[in-house]
C-alpha positions in Angstrom: -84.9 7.6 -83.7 -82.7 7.2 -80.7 -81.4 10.3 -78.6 -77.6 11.2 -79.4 -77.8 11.4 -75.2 -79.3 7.6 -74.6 -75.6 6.8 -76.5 -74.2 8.7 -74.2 -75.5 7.7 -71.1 -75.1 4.0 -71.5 -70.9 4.2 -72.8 -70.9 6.2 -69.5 -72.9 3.1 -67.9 -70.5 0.6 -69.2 -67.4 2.4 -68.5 -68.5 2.1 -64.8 -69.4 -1.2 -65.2 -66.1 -1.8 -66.1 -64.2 0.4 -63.2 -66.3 -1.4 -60.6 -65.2 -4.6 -62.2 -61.4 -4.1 -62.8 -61.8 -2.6 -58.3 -63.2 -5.4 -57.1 -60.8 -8.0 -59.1 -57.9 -5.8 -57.4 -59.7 -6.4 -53.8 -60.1 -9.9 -54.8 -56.8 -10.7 -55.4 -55.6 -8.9 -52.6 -57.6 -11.0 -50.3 -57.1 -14.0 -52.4 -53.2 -13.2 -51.2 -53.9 -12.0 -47.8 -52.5 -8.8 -48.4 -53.7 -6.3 -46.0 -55.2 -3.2 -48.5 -54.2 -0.7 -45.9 -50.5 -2.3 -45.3 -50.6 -1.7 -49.5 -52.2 1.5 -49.1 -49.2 2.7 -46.9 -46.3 1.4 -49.2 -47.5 2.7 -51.5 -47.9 6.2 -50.0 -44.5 5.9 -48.5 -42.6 4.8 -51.9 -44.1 7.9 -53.3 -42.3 10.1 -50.6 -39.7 8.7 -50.3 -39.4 9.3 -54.7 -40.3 12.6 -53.7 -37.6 13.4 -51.4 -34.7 11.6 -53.4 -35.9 13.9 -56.2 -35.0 16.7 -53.6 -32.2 15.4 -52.5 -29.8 15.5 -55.9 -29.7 19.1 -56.0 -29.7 20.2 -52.7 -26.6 22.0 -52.4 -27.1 23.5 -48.7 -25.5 20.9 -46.1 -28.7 21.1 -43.3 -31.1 20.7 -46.4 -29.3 17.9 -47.0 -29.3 16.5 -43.8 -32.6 17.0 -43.0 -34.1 15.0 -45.9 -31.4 12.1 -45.9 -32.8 11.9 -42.0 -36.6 12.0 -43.5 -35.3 9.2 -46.1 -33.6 7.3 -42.8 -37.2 7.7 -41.3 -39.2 6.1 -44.3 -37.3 3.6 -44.8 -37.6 2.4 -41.0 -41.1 2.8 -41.4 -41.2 0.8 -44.6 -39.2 -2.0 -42.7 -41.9 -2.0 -40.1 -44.8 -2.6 -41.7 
């Protein structure tokens, strides 16, 4: 008889299998394209703040709240320009 753990063990093996697989295709292509993973890395980071602060933004209500995040949006958007 097999151990209800062995069954266990190996779907965990093959889900790994799978992540490393599915990782290194993304790598791959992003090579293949000559796309920089950090340069992706930091888009990415910045299109998530800059979500973050347009959600804050609608409903502000004070006017230096306001100010101050449309000048943080102002800055991630130069900073998305530059790279």
């Amino acid at each position: 008889m097999s151990d209800a753990g062995e069954g266990l063990v190996d779907a965990e093996a093959r889900l790994q299998e799978q992540l490393d697989a599915r990782e290194h295709e993304k790598r791959r292509r992003g090579l293949a394209a000559g796309v920089d993973p950090e340069k992706l890395r930091a888009r990415e980071s910045l299109r998530l703040a800059k979500s973050e602060l347009t959600r804050q933004l609608t409903p502000a209500t004070h006017p230096i709240r306001r100010t101050q995040l449309e000048a943080a949006l102002a800055e991630l958007d130069r900073r998305m320009a530059a790279i």
